[in-house]
N, C-alpha and C positions, 0 to 999 in steps of 0.2 A: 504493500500500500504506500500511495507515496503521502506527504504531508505537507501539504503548505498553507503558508502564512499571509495573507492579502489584509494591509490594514485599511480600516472601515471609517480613520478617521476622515474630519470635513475636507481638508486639502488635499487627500488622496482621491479622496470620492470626486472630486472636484474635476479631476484631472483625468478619470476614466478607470477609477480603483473597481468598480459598482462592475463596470463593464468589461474588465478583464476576468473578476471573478466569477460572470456567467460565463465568459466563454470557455474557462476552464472547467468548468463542469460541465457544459455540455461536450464540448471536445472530449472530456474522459469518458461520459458515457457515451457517446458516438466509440472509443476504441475500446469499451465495455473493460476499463481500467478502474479501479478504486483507488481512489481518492477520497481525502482528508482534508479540507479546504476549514483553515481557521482567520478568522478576522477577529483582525491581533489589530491597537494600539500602534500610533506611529513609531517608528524611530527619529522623528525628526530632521531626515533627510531630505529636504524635500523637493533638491532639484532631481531624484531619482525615483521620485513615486509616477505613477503607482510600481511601488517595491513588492516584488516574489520574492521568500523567502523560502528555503526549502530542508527541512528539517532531516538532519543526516548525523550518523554516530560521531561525527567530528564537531557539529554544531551547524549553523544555518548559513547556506549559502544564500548569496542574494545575485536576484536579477531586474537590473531598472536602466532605465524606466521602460517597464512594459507598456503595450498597447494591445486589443483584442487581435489584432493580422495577427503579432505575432505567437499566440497561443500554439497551434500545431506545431510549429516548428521546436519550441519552446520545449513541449510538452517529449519531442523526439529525443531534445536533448537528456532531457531529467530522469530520461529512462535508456540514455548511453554515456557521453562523455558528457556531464552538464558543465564542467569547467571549460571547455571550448565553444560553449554557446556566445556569441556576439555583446551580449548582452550581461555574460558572467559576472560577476564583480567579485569573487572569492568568499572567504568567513567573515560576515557582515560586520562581527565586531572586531575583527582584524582588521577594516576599514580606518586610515590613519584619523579620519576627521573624529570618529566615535571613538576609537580605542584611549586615543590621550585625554578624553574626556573624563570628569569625575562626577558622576550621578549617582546623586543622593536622592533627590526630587521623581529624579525619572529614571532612574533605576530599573523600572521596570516596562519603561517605554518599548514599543514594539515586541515587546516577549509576550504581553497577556492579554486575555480576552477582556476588552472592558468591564463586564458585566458577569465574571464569571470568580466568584465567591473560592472557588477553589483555587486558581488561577493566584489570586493574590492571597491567600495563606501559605500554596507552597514558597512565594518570595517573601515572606517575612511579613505578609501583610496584620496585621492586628495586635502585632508581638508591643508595640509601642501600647498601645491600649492598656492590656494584659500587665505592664509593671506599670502602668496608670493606677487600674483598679487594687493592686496591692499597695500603694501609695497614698501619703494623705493629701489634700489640697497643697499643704504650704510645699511639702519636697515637689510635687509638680512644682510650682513656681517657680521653687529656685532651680530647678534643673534648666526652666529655659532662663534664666537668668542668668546661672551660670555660665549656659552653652555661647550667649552674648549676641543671639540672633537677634537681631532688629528688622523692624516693618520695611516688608520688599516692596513697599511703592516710594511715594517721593520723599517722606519726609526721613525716611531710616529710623524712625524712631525707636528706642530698645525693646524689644517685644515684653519682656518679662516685669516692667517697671508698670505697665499696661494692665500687664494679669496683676500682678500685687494691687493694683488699685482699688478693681474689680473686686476683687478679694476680699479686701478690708472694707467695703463698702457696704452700708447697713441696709438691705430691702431686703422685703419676702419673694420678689420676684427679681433675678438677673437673666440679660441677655448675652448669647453671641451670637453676633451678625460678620459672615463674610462677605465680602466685599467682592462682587466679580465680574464689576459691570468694566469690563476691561476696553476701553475704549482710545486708548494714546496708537497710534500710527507704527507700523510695523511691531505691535505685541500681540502673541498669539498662544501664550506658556499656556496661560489658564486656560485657556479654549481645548488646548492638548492635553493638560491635567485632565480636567474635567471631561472629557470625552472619552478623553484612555486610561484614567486611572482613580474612580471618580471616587471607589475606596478609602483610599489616599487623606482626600479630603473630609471624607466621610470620617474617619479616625481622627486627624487633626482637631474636630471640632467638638467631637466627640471626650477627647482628651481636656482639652481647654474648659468642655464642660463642665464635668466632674474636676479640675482644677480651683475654679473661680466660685462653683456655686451657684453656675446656671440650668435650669433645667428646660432651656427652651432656643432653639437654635435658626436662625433663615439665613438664605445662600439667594441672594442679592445677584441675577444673572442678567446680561443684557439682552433684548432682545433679539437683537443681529444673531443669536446663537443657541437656535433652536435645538442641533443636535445634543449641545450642552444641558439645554433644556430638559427634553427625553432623558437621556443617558442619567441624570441626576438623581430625576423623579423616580423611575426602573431601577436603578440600586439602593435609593432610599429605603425601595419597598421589601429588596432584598435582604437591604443591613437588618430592616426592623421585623420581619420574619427570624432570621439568624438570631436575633437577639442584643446582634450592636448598639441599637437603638428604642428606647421607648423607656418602661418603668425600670427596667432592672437591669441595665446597660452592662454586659459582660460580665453577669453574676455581682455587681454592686452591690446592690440594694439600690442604688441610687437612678433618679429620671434624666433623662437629655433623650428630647425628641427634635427634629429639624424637618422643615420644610425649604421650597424653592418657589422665588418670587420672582417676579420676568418684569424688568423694567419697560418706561415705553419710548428708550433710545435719547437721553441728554446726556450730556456727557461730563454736565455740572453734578449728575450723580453719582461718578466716581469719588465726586470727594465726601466723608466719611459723615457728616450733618446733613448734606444734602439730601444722602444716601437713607437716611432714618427720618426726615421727612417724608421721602419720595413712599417708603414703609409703612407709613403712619395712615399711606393715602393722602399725603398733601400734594402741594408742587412741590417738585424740590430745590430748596431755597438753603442758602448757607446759612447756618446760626453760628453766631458769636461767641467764639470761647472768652474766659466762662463762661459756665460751667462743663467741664472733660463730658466727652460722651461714656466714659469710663464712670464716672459720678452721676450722672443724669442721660442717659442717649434714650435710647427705643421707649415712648409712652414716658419719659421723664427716669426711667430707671436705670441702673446702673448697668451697664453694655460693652462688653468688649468686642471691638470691631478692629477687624482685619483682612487681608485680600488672599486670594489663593494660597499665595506661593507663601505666605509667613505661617498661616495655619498646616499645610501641607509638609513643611519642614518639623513639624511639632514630633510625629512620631518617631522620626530617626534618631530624635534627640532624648526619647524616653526607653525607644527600644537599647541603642548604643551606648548611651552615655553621654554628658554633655561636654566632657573631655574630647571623646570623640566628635564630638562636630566643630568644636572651637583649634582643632587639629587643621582645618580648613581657612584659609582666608590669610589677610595680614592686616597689623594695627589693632582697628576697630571694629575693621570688617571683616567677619566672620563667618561661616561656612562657604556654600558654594549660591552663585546667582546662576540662571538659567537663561544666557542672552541668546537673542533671538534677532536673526539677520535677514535684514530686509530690504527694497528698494531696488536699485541698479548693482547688482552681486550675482555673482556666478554660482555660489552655492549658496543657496539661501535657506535655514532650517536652524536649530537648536542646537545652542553650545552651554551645555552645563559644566563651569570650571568654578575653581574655588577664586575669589576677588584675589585680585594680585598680577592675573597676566594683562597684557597691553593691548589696546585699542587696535593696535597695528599686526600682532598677532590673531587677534579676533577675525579684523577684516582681509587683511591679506591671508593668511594662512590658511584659515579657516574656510573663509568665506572666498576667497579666490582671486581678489580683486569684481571688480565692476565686470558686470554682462556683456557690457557694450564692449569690453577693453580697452576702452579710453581711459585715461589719467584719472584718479581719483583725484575731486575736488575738497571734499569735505564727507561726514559723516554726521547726522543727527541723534543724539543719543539720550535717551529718557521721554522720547512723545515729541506731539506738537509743541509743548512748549518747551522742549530743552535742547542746549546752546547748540550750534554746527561746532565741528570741532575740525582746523582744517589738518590735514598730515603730515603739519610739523609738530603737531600737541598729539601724533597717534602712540607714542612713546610712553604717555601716560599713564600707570598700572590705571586697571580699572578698578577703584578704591571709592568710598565716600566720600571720606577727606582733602583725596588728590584732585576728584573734579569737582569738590567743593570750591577747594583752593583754585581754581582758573573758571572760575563763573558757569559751572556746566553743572549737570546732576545723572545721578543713573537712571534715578526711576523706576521704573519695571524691566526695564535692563532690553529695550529697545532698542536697536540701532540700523537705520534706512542709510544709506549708503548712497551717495551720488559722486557723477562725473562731472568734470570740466563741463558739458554744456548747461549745468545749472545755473539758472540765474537767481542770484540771493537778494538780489532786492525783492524780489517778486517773493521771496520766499518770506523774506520778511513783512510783508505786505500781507499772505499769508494770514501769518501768524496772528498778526492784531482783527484781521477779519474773523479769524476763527474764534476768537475770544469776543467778538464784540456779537459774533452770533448764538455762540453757548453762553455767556453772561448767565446766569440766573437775575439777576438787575438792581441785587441788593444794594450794593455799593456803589459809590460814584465812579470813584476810577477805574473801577474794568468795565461798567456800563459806560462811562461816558467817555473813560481815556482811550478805549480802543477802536473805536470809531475816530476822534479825536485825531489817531494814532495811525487809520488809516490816510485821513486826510494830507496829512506831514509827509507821510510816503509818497503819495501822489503828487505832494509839491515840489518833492525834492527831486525826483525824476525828472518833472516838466521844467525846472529850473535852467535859464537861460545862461546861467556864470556860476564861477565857482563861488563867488562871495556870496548870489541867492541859494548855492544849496550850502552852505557852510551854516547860513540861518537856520535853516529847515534842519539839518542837521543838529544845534545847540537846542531846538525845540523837539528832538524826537526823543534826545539824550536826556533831556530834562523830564519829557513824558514820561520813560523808563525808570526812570528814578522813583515817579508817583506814584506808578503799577506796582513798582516793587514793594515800597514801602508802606502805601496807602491802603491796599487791597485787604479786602475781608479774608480772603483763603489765595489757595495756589493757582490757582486759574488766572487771576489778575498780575498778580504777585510774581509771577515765573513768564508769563506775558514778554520781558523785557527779556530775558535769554535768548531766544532765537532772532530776537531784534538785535540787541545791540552786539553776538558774535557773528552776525552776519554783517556790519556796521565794522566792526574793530577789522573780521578779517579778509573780507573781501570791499573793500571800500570804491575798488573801479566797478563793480555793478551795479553804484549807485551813482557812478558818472564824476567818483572826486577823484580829485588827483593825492597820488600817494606821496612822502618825502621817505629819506631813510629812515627818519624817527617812527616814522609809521608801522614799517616794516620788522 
């Protein structure tokens, strides 16, 4: 019998995963062969999907990117010499791009069936939980305290300062709420979690539950991401059948049940206030810290809120040790991030390393250089709103602190990729329109300065001399300042990064002339 592996995630299907894996089964039953056809979870590669994999006593060979033509041929091989097929690519995880990889997160990417209970117990699945339930509240906490994980979206915030909050926090009702309304430009981790290993997350929050003292849990999805949607809802029902989930969570004694809540596509509800109005059934509207949504979030109660990837890493850090994950990373920044390359790149798909290696190893290495083969210009990394970075800063470990220190952020560990024919005023132009369109409107200066903001851009361009744009310029810099500093939350406030590094480092595509000082 032979055995293969056709993953079922969104970008595979996307690209003709759905329709190589009927033709493999009918080609097999047309040569009245048996076949084992499993839809496994991406690996991440995703300029070779849709990927065949072909399970063999040495391990899994892989064949991509397949198409349905080449099925029969395919199929000749797999059943003579398959390392001579055109298509071969040898033991997948012998693959240089995966092998030097360190997956903790995804670990179990491309190896298991989404949805399949057994699948992620033989990989360690639940083992985190399991020394959860022999644990009291406070050793959870400090384990991820100790571990030194901090929140994988913009702000890094220490994760476990978060739980201890939570913790100490006097109500008869607590929440956690994940955060998955994944909406910044070239991120696509959660969409992947959540589709292939939705377990994972299901553990994560489940831990934190029984950590903090909550017995009530919602997983905050956007709508763009229906199969996220499904895939969710369908293990929900299986954790809560198993026993993961409901009154007596892994033999506790203790409750944590969790639902899935489908936004309806703003992208001012990634940020974590907006986010628990949007819950509440309001619009979702920023509120003003104070009071922490930690002390008061969901219905006023006390709420720990987090995004995928920072609850997702919970279980490694209870199964292993928190020794073990603070093994990862350097400084401050601790374990591994999951970057995700996007844009104009040759290989574009999932690199989970531990914080430490470089911009320039990511995108060249990894990622291959640009599609087009042209010069790389710059790289955008952490969303819409964070800095271009052009490749003389690609040097940079990728750290907290290091792209704190040169006005950039990680973020959800995003990075779109462009060539020389980008043009960065435009891009900058952009950026302010994007923000003057998601605004939620609370505030003056991302309502009124990004409009404002695009207006400046538009002057500065039309500008007949260097002395009119050099004005326009002193008032875009000044703009940026009030975004940064004025702004209710991140959306305004981060507003000025991909303005003003696209201002600092390409300044001829806004028509100024450069001196050496500039340079």
């Amino acid at each position: 019998m032979l055995t293969l592996c056709v993953p079922c995630d969104s970008v595979a299907r996307a690209v003709g995963a759905d329709d190589v894996a009927v033709a493999l089964v009918r080609e097999a039953e047309r040569r009245q062969l048996s076949l084992d056809l499993r839809r496994t979870s991406s690996r991440g590669l995703y300029w070779l999907e849709p990927l065949v994999e072909l399970e063999t006593s040495e391990g899994r060979l892989g064949f991509g990117p397949v198409a349905p033509e080449d099925v029969p041929v395919l199929l000749d091989a797999l059943q003579g010499d398959a390392a001579a097929h055109p298509l071969a690519l040898g033991l997948v995880e012998q693959l240089p791009y995966l092998k030097s990889q360190q997956r903790l997160l995804f670990a179990r990417a491309g190896i298991t069936r989404p949805l399949s209970l057994e699948d992620y117990r033989a990989q360690g699945g639940f083992e985190g939980l399991a020394k959860a339930v022999e644990s009291s509240g406070e050793a959870i906490v400090a384990s991820v305290l100790e571990s030194g994980l901090r929140g994988r979206g913009g702000a890094a915030f220490p994760a476990g300062i978060k739980w201890r909050t939570v913790r100490e926090a006097q109500a008869e009702q607590k929440y956690v709420v994940c955060n998955a309304d994944e909406g910044d430009s070239g991120t696509f981790a959660d969409r992947m979690l959540m589709e292939g290993d939705p377990f994972l997350l299901i553990e994560g929050m489940a831990i934190a539950g029984l950590a903090v003292g909550a017995t009530m849990g919602y997983i905050y999805v956007r709508s763009e991401y229906p199969q996220s949607v499904e895939t969710l809802r369908a293990a929900l029902d299986i954790a809560r059948a198993a026993g993961y989930l409901g009154v007596n969570v892994a033999g506790s004694g203790r409750t944590f049940d969790l639902e899935v809540r489908v936004g309806a596509g703003a992208y001012i509800c990634g940020e974590e206030t907006a986010l628990l109005d949007s819950l509440e059934g309001k619009r979702g509207v920023v509120r003003a810290k104070p009071p922490l949504p930690a002390l008061q979030g969901l219905f006023g109660l006390p709420t720990l809120v987090h995004n995928v990837l920072t609850l997702a890493s919970v279980p490694v850090i209870l199964a292993r040790g928190a020794q073990f994950y603070r093994d990862f990373g350097m400084g401050r920044s601790l374990g591994t991030m999951p970057f995700q390359l996007a844009g104009n790149i040759r290989h574009g798909g999932l690199v989970e390393r531990a914080f430490g290696l470089t911009l320039r190893e990511l995108v060249e290495e990894y990622g291959g250089g640009t599609a087009s083969g042209r010069p790389l210009k710059a790289a955008q990394v952490g969303g819409p709103l964070g800095a271009w970075v052009p490749p003389s800063q690609f040097d940079t470990p990728l750290d907290y602190e290091a792209f704190a220190a040169m006005g950039a952020m990680l973020g959800h560990g995003g990075v779109v990729v462009a060539d020389d024919s980008l043009d960065m005023a435009h891009m900058a132009r952009f950026a302010l329109q994007f923000c003057a369109e998601e605004s939620c409107g609370k505030c003056t200066p991302c309502r009124i300065g990004s409009t404002r903001g695009v207006e400046v851009v538009d002057r500065l361009l039309a500008a007949p001399s260097q002395a009119e744009r050099q004005e326009q310029v002193i008032l875009l810099k000044d703009l940026c300042d009030t975004l940064t500093y004025g702004s209710l939350c991140a959306l305004g406030g981060m507003t000025s990064y991909p303005v003003a590094s696209a201002l600092k480092h390409f300044p001829a595509d806004f028509g100024l002339e450069t001196t050496e000082a500039d340079q």
